[in-house]
N, C-alpha and C positions, 0 to 999 in steps of 0.2 A: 552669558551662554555662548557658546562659540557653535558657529554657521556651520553649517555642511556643502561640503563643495558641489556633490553629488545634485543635490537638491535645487541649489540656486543653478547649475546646469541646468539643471529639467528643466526649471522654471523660464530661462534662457530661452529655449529651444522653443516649446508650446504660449509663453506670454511674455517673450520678449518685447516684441511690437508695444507692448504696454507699457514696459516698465517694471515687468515684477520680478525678476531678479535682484534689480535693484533697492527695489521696495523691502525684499525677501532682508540684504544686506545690509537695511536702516536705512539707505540714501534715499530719504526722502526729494530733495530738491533735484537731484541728478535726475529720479527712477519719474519724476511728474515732465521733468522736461522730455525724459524718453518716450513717455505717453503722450504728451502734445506734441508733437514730430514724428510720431511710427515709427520709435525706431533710429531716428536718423534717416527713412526713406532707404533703413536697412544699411544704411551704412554702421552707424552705431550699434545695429544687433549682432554683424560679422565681426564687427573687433570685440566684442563682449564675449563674444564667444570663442574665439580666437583666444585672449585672454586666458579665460578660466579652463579653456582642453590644454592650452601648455599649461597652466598650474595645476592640473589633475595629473596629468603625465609626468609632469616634475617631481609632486608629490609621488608619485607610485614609485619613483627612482630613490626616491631617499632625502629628498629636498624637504626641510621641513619649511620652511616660508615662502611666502610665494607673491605673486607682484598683484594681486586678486586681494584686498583685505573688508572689514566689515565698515561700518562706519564710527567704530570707537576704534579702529588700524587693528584689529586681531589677526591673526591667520584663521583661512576657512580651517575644517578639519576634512580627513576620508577624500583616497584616490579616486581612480578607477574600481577597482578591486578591494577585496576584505582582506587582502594581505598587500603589504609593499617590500620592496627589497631594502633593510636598512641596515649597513654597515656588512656587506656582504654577503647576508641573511633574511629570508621572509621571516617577515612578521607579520603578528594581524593587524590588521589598520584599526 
């Protein structure tokens, strides 16, 4: 089943500190180290997040892959928005 970009963002922003993005993503071992370290002390929550808003943006632009994958390597799916621009054209996302 492919991940939602949209989602694992939320999750980013309100339990990042935790690890549950990563958890969201399957990365188990990553998303427990994130939880015993807060974060990185927030270092590791600004690049995660950093991360996955240029792969939302990218995506919205027409990028279908993005540097953000699951823990089987899938592409997340869903930009910003319920449409993105692809091939000169909105579509729905």
């Amino acid at each position: 089943m492919q991940k939602n970009r949209m989602i694992a963002l939320l999750l980013k922003f309100f339990l990042g500190l935790a690890g549950a993005d990563r958890f969201y993503l399957g990365k188990y071992r990553t998303g427990t180290l994130k939880l015993l370290a807060l974060g990185g002390l927030g270092v590791w929550w600004c690049i995660d997040g950093v991360l996955l808003m240029i792969d939302a943006f990218l995506y919205s632009l027409g990028k279908d892959s993005g540097c953000v994958k699951d823990a089987r390597g899938h592409d997340l799916k869903h930009g910003l928005s319920m449409y993105r621009l692809k091939n000169g054209s909105l579509v729905r996302d």
